[in-house]
VEXROKOL-460969 format. One line per 3 residues: their letters; for each residue x, y, z negated of C-alpha. Coordinates in Angstrom, 1 decimal. Layout:
// residues N
A = X,Y,Z; ...;
END
This chain:
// residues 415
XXX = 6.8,33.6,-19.0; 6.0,37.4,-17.6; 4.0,37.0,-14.1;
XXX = 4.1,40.2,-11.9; 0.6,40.9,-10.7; 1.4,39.6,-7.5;
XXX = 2.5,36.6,-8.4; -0.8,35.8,-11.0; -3.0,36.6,-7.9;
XXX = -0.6,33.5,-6.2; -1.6,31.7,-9.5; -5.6,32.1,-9.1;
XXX = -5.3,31.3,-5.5; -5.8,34.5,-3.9; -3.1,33.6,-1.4;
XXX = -4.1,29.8,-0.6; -4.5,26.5,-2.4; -1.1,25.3,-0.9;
XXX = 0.2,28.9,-2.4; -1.3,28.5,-5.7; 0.1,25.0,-6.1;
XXX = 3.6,26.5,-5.6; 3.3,29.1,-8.2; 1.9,26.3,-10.7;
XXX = 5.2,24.3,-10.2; 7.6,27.4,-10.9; 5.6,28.4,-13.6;
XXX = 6.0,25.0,-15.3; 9.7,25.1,-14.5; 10.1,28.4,-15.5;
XXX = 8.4,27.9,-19.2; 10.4,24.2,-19.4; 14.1,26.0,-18.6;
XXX = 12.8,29.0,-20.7; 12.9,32.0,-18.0; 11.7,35.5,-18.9;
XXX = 10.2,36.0,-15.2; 10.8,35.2,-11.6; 13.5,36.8,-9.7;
XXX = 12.5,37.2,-5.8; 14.2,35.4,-3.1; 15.3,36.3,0.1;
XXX = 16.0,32.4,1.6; 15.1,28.9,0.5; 16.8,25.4,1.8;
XXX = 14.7,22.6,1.4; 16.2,19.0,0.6; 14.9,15.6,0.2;
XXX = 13.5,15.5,3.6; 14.7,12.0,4.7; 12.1,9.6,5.0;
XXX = 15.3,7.2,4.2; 15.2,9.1,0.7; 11.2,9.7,0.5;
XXX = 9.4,6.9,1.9; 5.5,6.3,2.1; 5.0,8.7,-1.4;
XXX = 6.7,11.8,-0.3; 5.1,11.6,3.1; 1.7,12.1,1.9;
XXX = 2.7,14.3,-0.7; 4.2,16.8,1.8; 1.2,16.4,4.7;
XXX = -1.3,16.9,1.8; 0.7,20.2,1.0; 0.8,21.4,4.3;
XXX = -2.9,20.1,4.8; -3.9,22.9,2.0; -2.5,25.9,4.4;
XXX = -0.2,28.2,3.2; 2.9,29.0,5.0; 6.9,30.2,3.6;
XXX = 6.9,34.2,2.9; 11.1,34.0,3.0; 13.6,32.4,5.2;
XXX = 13.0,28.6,5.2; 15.6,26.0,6.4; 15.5,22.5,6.0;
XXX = 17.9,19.8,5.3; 19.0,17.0,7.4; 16.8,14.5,8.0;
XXX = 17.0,10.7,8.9; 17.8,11.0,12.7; 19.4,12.6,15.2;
XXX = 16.0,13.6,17.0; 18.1,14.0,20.2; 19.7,10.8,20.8;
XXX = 18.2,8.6,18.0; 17.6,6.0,20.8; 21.2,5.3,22.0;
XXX = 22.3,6.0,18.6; 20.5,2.8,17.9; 17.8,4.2,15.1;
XXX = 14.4,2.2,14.9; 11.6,3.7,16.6; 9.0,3.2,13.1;
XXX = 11.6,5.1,11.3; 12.2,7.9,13.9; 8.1,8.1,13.9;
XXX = 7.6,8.4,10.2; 11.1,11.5,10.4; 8.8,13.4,12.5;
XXX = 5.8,13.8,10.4; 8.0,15.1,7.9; 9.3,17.3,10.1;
XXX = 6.3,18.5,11.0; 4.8,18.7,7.6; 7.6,21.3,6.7;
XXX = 7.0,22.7,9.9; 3.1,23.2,9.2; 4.4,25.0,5.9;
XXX = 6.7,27.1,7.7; 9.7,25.9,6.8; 12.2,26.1,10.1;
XXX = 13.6,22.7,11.0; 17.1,23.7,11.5; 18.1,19.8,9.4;
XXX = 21.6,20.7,8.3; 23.2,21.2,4.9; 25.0,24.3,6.3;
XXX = 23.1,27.0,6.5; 25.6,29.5,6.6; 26.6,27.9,10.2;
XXX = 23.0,28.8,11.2; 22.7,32.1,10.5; 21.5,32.6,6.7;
XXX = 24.5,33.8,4.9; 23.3,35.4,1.6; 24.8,38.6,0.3;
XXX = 27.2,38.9,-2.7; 24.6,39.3,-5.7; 21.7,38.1,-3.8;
XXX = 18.9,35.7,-5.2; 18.2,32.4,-2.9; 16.5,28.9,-3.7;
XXX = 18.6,26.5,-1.6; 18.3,22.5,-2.7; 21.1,20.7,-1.1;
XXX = 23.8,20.4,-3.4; 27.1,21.3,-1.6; 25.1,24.7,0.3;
XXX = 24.4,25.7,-3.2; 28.0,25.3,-4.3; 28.9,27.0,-1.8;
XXX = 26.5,30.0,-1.6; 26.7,30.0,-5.6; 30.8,30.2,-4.7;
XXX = 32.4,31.0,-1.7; 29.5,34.1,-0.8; 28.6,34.8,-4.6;
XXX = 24.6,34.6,-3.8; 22.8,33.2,-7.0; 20.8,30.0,-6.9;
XXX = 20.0,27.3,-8.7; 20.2,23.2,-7.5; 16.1,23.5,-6.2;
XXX = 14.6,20.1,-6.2; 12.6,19.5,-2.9; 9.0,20.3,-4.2;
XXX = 10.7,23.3,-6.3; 12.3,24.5,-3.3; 9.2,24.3,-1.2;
XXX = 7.2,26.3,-3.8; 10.3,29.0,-3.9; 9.3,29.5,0.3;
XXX = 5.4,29.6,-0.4; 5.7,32.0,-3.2; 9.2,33.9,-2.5;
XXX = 10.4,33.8,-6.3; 11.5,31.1,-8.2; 12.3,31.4,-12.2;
XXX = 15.2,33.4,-13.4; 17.4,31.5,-15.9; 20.8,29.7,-15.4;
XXX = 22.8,30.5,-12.6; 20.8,33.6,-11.6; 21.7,35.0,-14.7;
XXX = 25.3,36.7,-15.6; 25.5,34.5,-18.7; 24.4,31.1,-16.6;
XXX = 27.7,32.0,-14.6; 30.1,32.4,-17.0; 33.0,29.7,-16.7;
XXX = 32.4,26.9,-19.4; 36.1,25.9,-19.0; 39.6,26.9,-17.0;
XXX = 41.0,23.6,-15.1; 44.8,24.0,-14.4; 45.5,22.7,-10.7;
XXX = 49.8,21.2,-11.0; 50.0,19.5,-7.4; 49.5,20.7,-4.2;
XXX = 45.6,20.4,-2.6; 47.1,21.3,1.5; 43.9,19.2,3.3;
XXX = 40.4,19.7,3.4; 40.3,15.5,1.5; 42.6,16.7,-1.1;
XXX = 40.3,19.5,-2.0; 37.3,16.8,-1.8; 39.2,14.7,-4.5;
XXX = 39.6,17.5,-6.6; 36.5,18.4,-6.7; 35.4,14.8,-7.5;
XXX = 38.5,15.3,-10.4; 36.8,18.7,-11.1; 33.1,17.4,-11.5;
XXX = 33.5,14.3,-13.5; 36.3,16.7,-15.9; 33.1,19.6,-16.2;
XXX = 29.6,17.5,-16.5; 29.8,17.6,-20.0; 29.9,20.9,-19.9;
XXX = 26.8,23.0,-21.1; 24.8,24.1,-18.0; 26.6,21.0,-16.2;
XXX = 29.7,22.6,-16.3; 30.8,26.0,-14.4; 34.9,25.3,-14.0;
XXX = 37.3,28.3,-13.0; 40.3,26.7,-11.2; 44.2,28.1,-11.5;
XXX = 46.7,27.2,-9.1; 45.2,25.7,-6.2; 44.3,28.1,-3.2;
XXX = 42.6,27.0,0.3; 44.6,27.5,3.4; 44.6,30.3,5.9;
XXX = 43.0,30.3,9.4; 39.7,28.4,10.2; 40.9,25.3,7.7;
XXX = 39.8,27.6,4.9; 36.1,27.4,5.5; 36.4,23.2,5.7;
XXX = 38.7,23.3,2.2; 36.3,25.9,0.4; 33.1,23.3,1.8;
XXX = 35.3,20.0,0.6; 36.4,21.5,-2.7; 32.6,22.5,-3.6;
XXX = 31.1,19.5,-2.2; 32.8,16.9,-3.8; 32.6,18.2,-7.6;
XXX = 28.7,18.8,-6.6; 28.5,15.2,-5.8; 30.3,13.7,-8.4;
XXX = 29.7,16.3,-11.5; 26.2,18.3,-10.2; 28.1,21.4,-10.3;
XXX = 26.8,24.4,-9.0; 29.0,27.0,-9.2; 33.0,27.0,-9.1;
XXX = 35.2,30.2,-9.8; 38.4,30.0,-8.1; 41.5,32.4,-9.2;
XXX = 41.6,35.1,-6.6; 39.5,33.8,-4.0; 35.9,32.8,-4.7;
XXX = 33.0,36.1,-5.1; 33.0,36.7,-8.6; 36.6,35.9,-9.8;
XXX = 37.5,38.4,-6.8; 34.8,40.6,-8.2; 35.1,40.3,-11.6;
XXX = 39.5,39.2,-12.3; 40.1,38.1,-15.7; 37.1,39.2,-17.3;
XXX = 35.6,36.2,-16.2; 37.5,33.9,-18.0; 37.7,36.0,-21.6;
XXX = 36.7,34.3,-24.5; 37.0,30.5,-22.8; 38.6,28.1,-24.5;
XXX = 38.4,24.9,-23.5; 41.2,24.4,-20.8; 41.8,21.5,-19.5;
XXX = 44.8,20.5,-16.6; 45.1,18.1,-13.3; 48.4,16.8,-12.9;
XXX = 47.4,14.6,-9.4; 44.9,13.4,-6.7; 45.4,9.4,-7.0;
XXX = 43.0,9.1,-9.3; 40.4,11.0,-7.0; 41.9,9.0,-4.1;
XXX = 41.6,5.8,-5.7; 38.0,6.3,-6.6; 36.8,7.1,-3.4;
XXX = 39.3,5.2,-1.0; 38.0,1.4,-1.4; 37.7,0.4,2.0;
XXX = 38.4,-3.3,2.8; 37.4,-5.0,6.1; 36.8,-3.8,10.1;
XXX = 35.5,-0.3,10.5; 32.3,0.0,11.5; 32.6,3.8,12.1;
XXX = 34.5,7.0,11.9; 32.0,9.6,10.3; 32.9,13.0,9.6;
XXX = 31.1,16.2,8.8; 29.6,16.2,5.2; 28.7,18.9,5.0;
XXX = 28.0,19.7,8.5; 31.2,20.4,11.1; 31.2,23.8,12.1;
XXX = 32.7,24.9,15.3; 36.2,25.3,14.2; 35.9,22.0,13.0;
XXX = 35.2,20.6,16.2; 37.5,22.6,18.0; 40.2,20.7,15.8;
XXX = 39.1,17.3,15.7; 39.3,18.0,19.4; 42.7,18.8,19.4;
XXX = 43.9,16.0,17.0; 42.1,13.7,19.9; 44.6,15.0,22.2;
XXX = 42.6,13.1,25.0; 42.9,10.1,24.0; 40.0,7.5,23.4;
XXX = 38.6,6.1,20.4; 38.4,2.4,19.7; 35.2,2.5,17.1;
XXX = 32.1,4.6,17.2; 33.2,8.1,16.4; 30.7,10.1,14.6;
XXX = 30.7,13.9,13.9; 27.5,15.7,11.9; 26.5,19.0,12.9;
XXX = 23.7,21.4,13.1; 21.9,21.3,16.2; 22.9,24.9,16.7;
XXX = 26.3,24.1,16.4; 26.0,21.6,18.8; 24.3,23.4,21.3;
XXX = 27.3,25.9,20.7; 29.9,23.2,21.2; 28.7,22.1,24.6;
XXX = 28.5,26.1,25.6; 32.0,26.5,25.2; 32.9,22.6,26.3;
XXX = 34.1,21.3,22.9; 31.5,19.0,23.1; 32.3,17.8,26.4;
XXX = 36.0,17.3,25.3; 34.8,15.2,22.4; 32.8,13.1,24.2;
XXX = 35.0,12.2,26.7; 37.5,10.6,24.0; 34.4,8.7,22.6;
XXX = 33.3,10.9,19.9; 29.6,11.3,19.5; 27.7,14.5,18.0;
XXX = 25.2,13.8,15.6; 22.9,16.2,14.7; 19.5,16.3,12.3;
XXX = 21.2,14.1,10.0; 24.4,12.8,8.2; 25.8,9.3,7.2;
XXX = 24.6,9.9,3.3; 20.9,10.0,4.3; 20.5,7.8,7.1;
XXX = 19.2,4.6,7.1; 22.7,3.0,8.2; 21.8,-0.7,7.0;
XXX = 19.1,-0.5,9.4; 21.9,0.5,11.8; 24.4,-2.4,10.8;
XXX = 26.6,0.1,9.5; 28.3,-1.2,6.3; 32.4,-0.3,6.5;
XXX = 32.8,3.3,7.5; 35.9,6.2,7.3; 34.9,9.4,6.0;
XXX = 37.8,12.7,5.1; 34.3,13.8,2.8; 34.8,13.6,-0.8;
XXX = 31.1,13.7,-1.0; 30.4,11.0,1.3; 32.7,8.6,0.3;
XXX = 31.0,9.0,-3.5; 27.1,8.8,-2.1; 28.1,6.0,0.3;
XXX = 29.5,3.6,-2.3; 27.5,5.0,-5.4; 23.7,4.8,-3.2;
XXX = 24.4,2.9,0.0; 26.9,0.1,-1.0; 29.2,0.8,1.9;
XXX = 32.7,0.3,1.6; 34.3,3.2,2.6; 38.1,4.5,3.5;
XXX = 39.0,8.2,2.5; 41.7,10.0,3.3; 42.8,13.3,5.5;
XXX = 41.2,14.1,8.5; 44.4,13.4,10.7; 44.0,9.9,9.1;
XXX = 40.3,9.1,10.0; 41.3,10.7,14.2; 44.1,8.0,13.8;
XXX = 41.5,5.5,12.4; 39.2,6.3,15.3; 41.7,5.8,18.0;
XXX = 43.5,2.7,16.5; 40.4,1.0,15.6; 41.5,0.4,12.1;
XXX = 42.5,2.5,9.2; 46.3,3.5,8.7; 48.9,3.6,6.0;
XXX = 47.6,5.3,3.2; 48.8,8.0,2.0; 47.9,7.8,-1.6;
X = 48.0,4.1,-2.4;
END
């Protein structure tokens, strides 16, 4: 694989030890997935920050990185984490776990990765350019950066992604590539997909239909379309994260609406033949709706809740008080955001609870006695089962609001 001179002065450690490990690991990635050279990077997300996920074995590895002294040349966001570092206290978290959270945090920290601990980066600010390289981790941002704002990245793993912020390239193959992006198959939507939860099943549908695709599958989608207003954003985020979760797709090409099928119309889709057609949602619905027993919690936002989000969870409260912990994930920024315009205030006063640093997927919610829980997230409801062992309810947003203030879970929708 072709270094730049730059980039073989990283290699010999011109630019640090911690550097010089970084450019090691892409170069061994790069020769393994058979890239040419290294594309540049203007951003990098970092996942697998979790000490839930990590434990005593990623700790050190990450305080003997940042121990070596190199810093991030790009833009460098992290991940959730474990805790809200707020209110982990009334939120219940153990004290040893919150401890152990924070020297991750300031591991990453020490490398110069920002703690913003949220999925969404595109609610904090880094919103990559049509065309433009990134190396973002966290499955559902790169679905959506790969998608919805037609940046090019691969799925980084955690130590990958961290050697993308020392050394500000990463290699060039798959989905940075024109070729990588080309649609493997065309999936034929025949029933409606009006809530963010129906887009969520469909992506599970999608993701599980695609994985046996080469490259993990790159699906363009006919006849469903995202609604207009700020319910688009939440559909797009659903839609993406779910077949990310369930499929580890990176990249989806909607008819009409996502960067490149806008860009590039039905060029994208010549010479595909494998086609493939989803008639309904039950058996998305069934898969990830198998709650049984007393909620435990409400959860929403996976990925994150951006302020329109809250703004409509908020309305669907209409004032009224939940009977069950209430939890909704956000960014820190966004939260600071929702108590400046008094959307937070609102929430709270009906019993619902922001939760930022960290979501329900990647918390240590057994710790927390949290075992039954209702979730609208497609990907929630498929880590919680799949990873966790919860039993969880799916369904609509309006659903889980109802679920929240009655204390139980309605009539389903899709049984």
């Amino acid at each position: 694989m072709k270094l730049s001179p730059s980039q073989r002065a990283i290699l010999s450690g011109k630019k640090g030890r911690g550097a010089a490990k970084a450019m090691e690991i892409l170069a061994a990635l790069g020769r393994i997935h058979g890239a040419p050279d290294m594309v540049p990077v203007t951003s990098v997300q970092v996942s697998g920050i979790s000490y839930n996920n990590i434990g005593e074995h990623g700790l050190a590895f990450l305080e003997e990185w940042a121990g070596m002294g190199s810093r991030a040349v790009v833009t460098a966001t992290m991940n959730p984490g474990g805790a809200d570092r707020r209110i982990w206290k009334s939120l219940g978290f153990p004290a040893a776990f919150v401890r152990k959270q924070e020297r991750v945090i300031k591991a990453l920290e020490a490398l110069g990765i920002t703690p913003t601990l949220t999925c969404t980066p595109y609610h904090v600010g880094v919103v990559p350019k049509l065309g433009e390289h990134v190396a973002w981790a966290e499955s559902s941002a790169v679905c959506y950066a790969n998608s919805v704002l037609g940046a090019r990245t691969n799925r980084e793993g955690g130590p990958s992604a961290i050697a993308a912020a020392l050394a500000g390239c990463t290699p060039r193959h798959s989905l940075h590539t024109d070729a990588g992006r080309r649609p493997t198959r065309i999936v034929r939507v025949g029933c409606p997909v009006p809530t963010a939860a129906d887009a969520g099943a469909l992506g599970y549908l999608i993701g599980r239909l695609v994985s046996p695709d080469p490259g993990g599958g790159v699906p363009f989608i006919q006849g469903a379309k995202p609604p207009s207003g700020p319910e688009r954003q939440a559909w797009l985020k659903a839609l993406g994260a779910g077949m990310a979760a369930s499929g580890s797709v990176g990249l989806f090409h909607l008819d009409g609406v996502t960067a490149d099928a806008v860009a590039l119309g039905s060029r994208l889709t010549k010479g595909v033949k494998v086609k493939s057609v989803i008639k309904e949602l039950g058996e998305g619905y069934r898969a990830l709706h198998r709650g049984q027993g007393r909620l435990d919690l409400v959860a929403l936002g996976c990925p994150h809740a951006s302020l329109d989000d809250l703004a409509r969870i908020a309305r669907l409260l209409r004032g009224k008080k939940a009977k069950v912990p209430f939890w909704i994930f956000v960014a820190e920024a966004v939260r600071l955001q929702a108590q400046a315009v008094g959307v937070a205030a609102s929430l709270e006063r009906c019993g619902a609870t922001l939760v930022a640093d960290t979501c329900m997927v990647v918390a240590p919610l057994k710790d927390l006695g949290i075992r039954i829980l209702a979730t609208d997230s497609a990907k929630a409801a498929f880590y919680l089962a799949s990873h966790h062992g919860a039993s969880v309810y799916f369904g609509p947003l309006e659903q889980n609001v109802e679920a929240a203030l009655k204390g139980a879970w309605p009539k389903d929708q899709h049984a």
